[in-house]
MIDOSE-1310 file (N, C-alpha, C; in nm, 2 decimals, decimal comma, always signed):
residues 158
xxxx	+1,42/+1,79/+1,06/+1,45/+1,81/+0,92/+1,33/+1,76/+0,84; +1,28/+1,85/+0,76/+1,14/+1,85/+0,64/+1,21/+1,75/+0,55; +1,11/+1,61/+0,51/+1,16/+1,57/+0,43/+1,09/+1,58/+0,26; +1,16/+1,54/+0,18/+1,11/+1,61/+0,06/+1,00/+1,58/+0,00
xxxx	+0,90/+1,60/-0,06/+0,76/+1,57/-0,09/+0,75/+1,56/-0,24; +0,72/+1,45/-0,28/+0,70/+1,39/-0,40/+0,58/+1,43/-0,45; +0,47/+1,50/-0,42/+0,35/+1,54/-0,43/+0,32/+1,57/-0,64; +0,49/+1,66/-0,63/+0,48/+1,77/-0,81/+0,52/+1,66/-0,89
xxxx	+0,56/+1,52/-0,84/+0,66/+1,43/-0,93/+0,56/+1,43/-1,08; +0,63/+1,35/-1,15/+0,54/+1,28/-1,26/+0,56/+1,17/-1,24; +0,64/+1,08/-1,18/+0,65/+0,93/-1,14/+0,53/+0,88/-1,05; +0,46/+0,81/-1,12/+0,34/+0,72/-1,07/+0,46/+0,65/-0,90
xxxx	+0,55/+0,59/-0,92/+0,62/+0,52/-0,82/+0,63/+0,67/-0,69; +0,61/+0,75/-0,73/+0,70/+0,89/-0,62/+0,56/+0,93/-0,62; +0,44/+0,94/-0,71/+0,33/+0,97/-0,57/+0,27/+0,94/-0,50; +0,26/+0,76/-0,56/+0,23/+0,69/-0,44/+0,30/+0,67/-0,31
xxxx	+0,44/+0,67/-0,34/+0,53/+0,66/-0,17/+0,48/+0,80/-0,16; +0,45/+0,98/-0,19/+0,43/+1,05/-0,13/+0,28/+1,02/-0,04; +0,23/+0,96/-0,04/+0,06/+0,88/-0,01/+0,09/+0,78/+0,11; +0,16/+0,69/+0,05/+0,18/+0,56/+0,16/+0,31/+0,55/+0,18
xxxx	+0,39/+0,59/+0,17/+0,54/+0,57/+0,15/+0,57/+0,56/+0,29; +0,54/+0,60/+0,41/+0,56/+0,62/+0,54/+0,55/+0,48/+0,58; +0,60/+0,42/+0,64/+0,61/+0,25/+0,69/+0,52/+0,23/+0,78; +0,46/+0,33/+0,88/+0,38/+0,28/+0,93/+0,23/+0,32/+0,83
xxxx	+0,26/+0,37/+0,77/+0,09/+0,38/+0,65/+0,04/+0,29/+0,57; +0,20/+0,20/+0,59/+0,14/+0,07/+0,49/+0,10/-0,07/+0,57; +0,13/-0,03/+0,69/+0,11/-0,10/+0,83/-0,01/-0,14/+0,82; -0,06/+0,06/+0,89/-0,19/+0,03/+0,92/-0,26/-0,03/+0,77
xxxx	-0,24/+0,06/+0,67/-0,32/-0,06/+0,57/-0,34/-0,17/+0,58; -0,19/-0,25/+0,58/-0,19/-0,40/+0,63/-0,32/-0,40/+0,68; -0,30/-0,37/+0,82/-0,37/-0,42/+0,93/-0,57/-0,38/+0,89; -0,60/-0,28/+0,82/-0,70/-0,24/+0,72/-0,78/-0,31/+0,68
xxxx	-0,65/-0,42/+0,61/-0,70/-0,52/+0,51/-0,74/-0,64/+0,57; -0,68/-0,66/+0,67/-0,71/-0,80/+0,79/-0,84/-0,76/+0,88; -0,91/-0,65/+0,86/-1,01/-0,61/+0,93/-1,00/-0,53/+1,03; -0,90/-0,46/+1,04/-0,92/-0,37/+1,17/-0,96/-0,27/+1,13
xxxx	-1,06/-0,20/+1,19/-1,14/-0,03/+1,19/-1,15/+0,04/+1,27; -1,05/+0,02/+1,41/-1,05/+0,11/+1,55/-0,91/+0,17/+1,57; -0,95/+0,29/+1,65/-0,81/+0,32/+1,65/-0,68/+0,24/+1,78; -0,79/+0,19/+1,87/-0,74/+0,09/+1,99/-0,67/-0,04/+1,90
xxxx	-0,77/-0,09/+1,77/-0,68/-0,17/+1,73/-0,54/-0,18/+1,69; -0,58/-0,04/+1,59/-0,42/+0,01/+1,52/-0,31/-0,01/+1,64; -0,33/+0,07/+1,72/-0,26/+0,08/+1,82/-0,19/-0,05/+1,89; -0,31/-0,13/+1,92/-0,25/-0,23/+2,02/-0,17/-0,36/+1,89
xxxx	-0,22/-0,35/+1,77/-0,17/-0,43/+1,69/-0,02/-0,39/+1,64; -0,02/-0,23/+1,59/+0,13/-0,21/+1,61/+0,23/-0,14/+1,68; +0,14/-0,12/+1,82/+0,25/-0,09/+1,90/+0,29/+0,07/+1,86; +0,20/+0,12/+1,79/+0,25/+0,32/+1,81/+0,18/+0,37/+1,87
xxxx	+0,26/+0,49/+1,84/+0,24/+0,59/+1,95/+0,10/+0,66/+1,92; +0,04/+0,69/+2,01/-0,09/+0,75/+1,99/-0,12/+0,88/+1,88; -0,01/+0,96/+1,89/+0,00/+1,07/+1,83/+0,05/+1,03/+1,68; +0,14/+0,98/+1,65/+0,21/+0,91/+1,52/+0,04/+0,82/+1,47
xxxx	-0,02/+0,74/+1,52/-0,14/+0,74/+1,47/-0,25/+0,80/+1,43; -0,25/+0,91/+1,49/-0,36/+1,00/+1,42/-0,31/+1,07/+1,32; -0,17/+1,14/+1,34/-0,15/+1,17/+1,19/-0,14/+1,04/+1,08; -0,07/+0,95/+1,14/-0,10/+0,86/+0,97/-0,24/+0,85/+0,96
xxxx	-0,30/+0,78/+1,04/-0,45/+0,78/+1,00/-0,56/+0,89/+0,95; -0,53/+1,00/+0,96/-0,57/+1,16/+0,92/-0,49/+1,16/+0,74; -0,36/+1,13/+0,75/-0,30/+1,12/+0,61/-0,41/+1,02/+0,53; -0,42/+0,92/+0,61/-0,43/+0,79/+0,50/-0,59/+0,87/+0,45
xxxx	-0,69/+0,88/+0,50/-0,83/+0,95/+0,50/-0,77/+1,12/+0,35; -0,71/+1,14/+0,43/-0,69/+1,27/+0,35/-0,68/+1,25/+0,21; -0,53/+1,11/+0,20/-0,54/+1,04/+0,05/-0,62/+0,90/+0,00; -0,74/+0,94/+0,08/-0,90/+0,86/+0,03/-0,81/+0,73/+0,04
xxxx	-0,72/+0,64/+0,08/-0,72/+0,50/+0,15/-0,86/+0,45/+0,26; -0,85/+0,57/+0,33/-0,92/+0,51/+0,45/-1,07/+0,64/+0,47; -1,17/+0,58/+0,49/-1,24/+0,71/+0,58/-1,30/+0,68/+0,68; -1,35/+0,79/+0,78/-1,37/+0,80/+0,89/-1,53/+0,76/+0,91
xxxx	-1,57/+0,72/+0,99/-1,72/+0,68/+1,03/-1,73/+0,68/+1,16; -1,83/+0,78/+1,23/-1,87/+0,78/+1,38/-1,90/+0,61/+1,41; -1,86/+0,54/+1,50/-1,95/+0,43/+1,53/-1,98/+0,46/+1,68; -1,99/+0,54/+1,77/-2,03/+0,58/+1,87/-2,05/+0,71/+1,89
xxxx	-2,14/+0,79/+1,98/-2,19/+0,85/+2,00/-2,14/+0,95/+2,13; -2,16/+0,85/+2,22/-2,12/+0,93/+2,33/-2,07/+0,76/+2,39; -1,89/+0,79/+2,41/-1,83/+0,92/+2,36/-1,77/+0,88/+2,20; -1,78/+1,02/+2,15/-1,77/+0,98/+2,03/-1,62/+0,90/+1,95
xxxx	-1,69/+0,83/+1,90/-1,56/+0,73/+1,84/-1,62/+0,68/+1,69; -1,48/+0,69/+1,64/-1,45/+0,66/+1,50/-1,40/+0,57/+1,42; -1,42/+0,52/+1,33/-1,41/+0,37/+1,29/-1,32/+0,43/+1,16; -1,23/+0,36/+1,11/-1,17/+0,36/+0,98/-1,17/+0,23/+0,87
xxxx	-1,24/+0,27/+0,72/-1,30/+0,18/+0,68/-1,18/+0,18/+0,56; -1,17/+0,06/+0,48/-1,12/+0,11/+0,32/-1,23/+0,15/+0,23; -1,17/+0,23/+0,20/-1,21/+0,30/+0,05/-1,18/+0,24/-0,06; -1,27/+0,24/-0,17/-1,27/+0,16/-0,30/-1,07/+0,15/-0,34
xxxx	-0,98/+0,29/-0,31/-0,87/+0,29/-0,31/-0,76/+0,21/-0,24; -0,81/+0,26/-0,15/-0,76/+0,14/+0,01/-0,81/-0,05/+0,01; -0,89/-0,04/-0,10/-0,86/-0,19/-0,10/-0,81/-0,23/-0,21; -0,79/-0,15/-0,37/-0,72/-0,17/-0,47/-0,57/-0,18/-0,43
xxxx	-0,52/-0,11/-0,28/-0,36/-0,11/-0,26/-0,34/-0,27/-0,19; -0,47/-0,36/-0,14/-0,42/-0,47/-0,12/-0,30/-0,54/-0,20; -0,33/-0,53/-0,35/-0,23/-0,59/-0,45/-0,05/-0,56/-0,40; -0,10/-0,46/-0,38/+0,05/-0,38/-0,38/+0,08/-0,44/-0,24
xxxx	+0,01/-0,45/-0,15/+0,07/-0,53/+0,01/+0,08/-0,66/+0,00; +0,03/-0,76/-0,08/+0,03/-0,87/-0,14/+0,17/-0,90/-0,22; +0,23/-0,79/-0,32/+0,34/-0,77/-0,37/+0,42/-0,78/-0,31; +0,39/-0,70/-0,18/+0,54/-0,64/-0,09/+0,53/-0,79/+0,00
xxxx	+0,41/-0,83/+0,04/+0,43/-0,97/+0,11/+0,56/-1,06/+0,04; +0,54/-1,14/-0,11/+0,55/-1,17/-0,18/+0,75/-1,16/-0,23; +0,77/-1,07/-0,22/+0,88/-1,03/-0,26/+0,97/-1,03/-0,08; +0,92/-0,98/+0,01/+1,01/-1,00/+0,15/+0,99/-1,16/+0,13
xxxx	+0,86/-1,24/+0,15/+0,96/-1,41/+0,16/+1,04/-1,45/+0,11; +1,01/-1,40/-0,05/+1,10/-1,44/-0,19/+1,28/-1,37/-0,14; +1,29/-1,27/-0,05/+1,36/-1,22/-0,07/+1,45/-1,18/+0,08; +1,33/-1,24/+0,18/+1,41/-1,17/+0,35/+1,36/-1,24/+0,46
xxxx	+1,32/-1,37/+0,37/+1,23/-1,46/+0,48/+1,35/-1,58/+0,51; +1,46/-1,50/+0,56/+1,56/-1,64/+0,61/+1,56/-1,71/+0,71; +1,47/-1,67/+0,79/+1,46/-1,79/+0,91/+1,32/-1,88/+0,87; +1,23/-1,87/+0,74/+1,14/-1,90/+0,71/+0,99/-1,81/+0,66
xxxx	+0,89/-1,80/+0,68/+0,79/-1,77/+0,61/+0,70/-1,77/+0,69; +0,70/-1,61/+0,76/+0,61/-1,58/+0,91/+0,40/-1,52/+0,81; +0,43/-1,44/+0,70/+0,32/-1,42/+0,69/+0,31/-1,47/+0,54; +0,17/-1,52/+0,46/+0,16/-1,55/+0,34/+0,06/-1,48/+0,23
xxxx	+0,02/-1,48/+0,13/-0,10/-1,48/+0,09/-0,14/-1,63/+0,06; -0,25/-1,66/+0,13/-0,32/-1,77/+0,11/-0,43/-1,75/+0,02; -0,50/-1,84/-0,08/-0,60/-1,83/-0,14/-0,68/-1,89/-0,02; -0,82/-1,78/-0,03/-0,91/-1,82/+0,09/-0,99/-1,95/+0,09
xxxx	-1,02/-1,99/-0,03/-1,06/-2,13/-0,06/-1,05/-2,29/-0,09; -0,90/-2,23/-0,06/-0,85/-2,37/-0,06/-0,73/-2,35/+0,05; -0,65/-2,26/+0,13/-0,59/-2,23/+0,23/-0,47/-2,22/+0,20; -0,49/-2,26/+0,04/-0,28/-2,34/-0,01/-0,19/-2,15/-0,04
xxxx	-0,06/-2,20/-0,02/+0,00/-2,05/-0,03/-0,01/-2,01/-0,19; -0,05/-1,86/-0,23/-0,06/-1,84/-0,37/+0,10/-1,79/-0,40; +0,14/-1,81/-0,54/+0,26/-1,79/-0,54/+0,20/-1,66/-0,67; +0,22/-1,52/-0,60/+0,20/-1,40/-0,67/+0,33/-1,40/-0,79
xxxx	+0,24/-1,30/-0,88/+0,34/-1,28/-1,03/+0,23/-1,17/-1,06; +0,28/-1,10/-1,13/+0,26/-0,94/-1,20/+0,24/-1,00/-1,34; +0,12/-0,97/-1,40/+0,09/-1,05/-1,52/+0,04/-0,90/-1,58; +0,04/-0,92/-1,71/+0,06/-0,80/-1,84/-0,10/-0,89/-1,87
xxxx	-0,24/-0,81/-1,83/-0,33/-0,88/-1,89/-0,39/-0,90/-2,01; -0,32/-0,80/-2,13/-0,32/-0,81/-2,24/-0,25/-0,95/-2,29; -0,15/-0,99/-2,28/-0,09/-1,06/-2,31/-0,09/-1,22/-2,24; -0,10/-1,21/-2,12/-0,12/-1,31/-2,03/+0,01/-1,33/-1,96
xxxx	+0,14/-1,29/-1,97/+0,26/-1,33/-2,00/+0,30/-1,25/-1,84; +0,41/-1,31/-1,77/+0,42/-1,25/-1,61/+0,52/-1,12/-1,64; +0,52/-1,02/-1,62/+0,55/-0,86/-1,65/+0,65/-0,89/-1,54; +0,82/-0,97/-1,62/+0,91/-0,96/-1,56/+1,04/-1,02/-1,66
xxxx	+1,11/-0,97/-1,64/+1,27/-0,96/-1,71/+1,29/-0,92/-1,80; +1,35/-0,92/-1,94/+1,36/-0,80/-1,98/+1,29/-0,79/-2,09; +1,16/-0,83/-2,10/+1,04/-0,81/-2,18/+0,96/-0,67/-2,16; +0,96/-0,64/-2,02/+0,92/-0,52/-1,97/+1,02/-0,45/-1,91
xxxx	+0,97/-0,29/-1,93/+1,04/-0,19/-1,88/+0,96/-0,08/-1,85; +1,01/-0,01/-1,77/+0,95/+0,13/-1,72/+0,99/+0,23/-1,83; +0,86/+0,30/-1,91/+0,89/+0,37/-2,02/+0,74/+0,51/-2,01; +0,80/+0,59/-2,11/+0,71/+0,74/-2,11/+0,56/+0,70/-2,15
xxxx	+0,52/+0,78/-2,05/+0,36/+0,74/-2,09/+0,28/+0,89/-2,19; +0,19/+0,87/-2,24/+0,09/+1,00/-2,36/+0,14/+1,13/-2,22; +0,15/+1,08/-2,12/+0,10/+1,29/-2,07/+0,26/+1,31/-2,01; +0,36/+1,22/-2,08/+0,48/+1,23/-1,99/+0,59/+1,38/-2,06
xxxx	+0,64/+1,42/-1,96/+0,69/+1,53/-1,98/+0,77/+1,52/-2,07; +0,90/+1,66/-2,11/+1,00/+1,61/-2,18/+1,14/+1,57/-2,08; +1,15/+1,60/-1,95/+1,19/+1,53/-1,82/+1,20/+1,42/-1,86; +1,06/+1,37/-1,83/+1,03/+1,18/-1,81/+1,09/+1,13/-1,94
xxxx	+1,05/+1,19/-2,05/+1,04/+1,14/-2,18/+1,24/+1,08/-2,21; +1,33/+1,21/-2,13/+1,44/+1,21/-2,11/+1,53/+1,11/-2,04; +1,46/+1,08/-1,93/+1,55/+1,00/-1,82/+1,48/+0,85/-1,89; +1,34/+0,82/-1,95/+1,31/+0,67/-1,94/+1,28/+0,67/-2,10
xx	+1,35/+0,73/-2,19/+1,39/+0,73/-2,35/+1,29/+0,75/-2,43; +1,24/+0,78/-2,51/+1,16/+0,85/-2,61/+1,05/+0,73/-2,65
């Protein structure tokens, strides 16, 4: 079964899962971001299938997260790097970190964001940088933006 593609949405939220939305795409990101660039790594780090890897990895490249770089010759082999994009989605894996401890870490707190400088755990918050103020409860809301349809304008109010 074809599953449905979020590609035509106008929801910023529905084209990024059409992009990364796949669990193992935000994996390998993860794993992206901690420095892996082989495809032996991907692999042996999460345990998929060879073939389930090249398509995500071919996705992720396709929607500029990741691109490809020969680092061998003969035989030839390919390295996968982030892209200026693929490393702006760290925030968003930082989030998802952030919200599973806050939220599914019941036997405890297996992975963290550490500040690199001092080692201490950072406690993430979504800040409104106009304002300084943490972009949560019911101060903020999801509302129509200048190019939003009369759809969007409809479901998230005028």
């Amino acid at each position: 079964m074809k599953r449905k593609s979020f590609e035509d949405m106008e929801c910023p939220i529905a084209r990024t899962l059409e992009r990364v939305g796949e669990w193992w795409s935000i994996l390998i990101l993860r794993d992206a971001v901690r420095g892996s660039t082989r495809f032996d790594e991907f692999e042996r780090n999460l345990g998929i299938s060879p073939n389930i890897l090249s398509r995500r990895l071919a996705t992720l490249v396709e929607n500029g997260f990741l691109e490809k770089r020969l680092y061998s010759v003969t035989p030839p082999r390919m390295e996968y790097l982030l892209t200026e994009r693929g490393k702006a989605f760290r925030s968003v894996l930082f989030a998802l970190t952030a919200f599973g401890n806050d939220h599914f870490a019941d036997d405890g707190v297996a992975l963290q964001v550490v500040n690199k400088r001092t080692g201490r755990p950072a406690k993430l918050v979504v800040v409104d940088a106009r304002t300084g103020k943490p972009a949560t409860g019911p101060n903020f809301e999801l509302a129509p933006g200048p190019a939003a349809s009369n759809a969007i304008r409809g479901k998230f109010g005028a």
